[in-house]
C-alpha positions as CSV (number, residue, x, y, z in Angstrom):
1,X,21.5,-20.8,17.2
2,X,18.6,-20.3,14.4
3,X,16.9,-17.2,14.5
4,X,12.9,-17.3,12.9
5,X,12.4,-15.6,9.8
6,X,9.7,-13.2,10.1
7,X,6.5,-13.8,8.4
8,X,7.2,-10.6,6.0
9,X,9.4,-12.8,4.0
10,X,7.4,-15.5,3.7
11,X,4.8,-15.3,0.8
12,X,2.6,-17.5,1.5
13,X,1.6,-16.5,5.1
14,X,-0.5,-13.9,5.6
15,X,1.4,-10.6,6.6
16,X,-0.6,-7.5,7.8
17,X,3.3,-5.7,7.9
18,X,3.8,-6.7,4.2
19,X,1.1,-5.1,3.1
20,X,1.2,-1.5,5.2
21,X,4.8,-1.9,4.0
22,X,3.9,-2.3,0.2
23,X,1.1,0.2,0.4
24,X,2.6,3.0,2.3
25,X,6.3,2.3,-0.1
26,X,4.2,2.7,-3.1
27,X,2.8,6.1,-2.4
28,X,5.8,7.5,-1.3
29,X,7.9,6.3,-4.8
30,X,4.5,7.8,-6.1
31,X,4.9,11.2,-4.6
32,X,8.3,11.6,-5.3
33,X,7.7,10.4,-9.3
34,X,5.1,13.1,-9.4
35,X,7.9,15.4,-8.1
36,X,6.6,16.3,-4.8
37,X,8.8,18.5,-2.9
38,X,8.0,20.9,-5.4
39,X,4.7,22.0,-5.7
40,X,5.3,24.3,-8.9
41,X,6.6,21.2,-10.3
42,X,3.8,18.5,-10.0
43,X,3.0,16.5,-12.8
44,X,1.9,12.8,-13.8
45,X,4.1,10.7,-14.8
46,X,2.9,7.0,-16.7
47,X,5.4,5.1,-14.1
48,X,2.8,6.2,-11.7
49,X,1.1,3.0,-12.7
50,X,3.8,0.7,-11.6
51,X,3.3,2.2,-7.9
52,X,-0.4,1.6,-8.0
53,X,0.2,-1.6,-8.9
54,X,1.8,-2.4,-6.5
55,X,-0.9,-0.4,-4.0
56,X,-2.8,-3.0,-5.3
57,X,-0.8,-5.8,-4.3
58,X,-0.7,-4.2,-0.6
59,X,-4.1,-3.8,-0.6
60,X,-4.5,-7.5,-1.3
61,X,-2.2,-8.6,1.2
62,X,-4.0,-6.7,4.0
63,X,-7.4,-8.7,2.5
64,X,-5.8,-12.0,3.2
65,X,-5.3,-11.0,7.0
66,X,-9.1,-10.6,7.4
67,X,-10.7,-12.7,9.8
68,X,-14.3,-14.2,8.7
69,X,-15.5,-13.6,12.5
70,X,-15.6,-10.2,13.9
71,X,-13.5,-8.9,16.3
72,X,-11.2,-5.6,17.3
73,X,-8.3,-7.4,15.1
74,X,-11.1,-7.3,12.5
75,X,-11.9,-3.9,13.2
76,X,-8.5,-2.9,12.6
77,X,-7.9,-4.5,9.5
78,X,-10.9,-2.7,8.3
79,X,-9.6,0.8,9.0
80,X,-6.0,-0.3,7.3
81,X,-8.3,-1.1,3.6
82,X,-9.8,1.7,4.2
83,X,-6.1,3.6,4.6
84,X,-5.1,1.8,1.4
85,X,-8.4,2.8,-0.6
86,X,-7.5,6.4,0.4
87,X,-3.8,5.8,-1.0
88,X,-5.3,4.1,-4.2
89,X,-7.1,7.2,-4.3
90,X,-4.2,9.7,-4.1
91,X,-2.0,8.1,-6.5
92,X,-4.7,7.9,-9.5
93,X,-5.3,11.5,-8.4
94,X,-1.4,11.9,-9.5
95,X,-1.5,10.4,-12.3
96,X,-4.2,12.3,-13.9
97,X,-2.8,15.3,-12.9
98,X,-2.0,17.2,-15.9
């Protein structure tokens, strides 16, 4: 019996998962590198910019899922950039902090 690989592995295919995965991954490492259980404690760190890198990458993957035609799959896909523009957001925020 062969089981499918799920489209998360495979590069080349479009992956709306990859990239909430990627996103969502990279502002948690970022919170935690900005030592954010404790809030006496916050402060930037430079390998801040490796998380918003890859941000960046998840915010291109979710890109490559959008459809040229409008629709509520469209829609969707909107409000997840818009998600991952408000993560991109956060984590510059930490890395500026002083």
């Amino acid at each position: 019996m062969v089981l499918p690989r799920s489209s998360i592995f495979r590069l080349r295919h479009k992956s709306l998962a990859r990239g909430v995965v990627l996103s969502l991954g990279a502002f948690m490492v970022s919170l935690r590198l900005a030592g954010f259980p404790y809030i006496e404690n916050l402060h930037g760190s430079r390998w801040q910019l490796v998380a918003l890198l890859f941000a960046l990458l998840g915010m291109g993957e979710t890109i490559r899922c959008l459809d040229r035609k409008w629709s509520l799959y469209h829609a969707g896909v909107l409000i997840l950039l818009y998600t991952n523009l408000m993560i991109l957001a956060l984590i510059v925020l930490l890395v500026a902090y002083p």
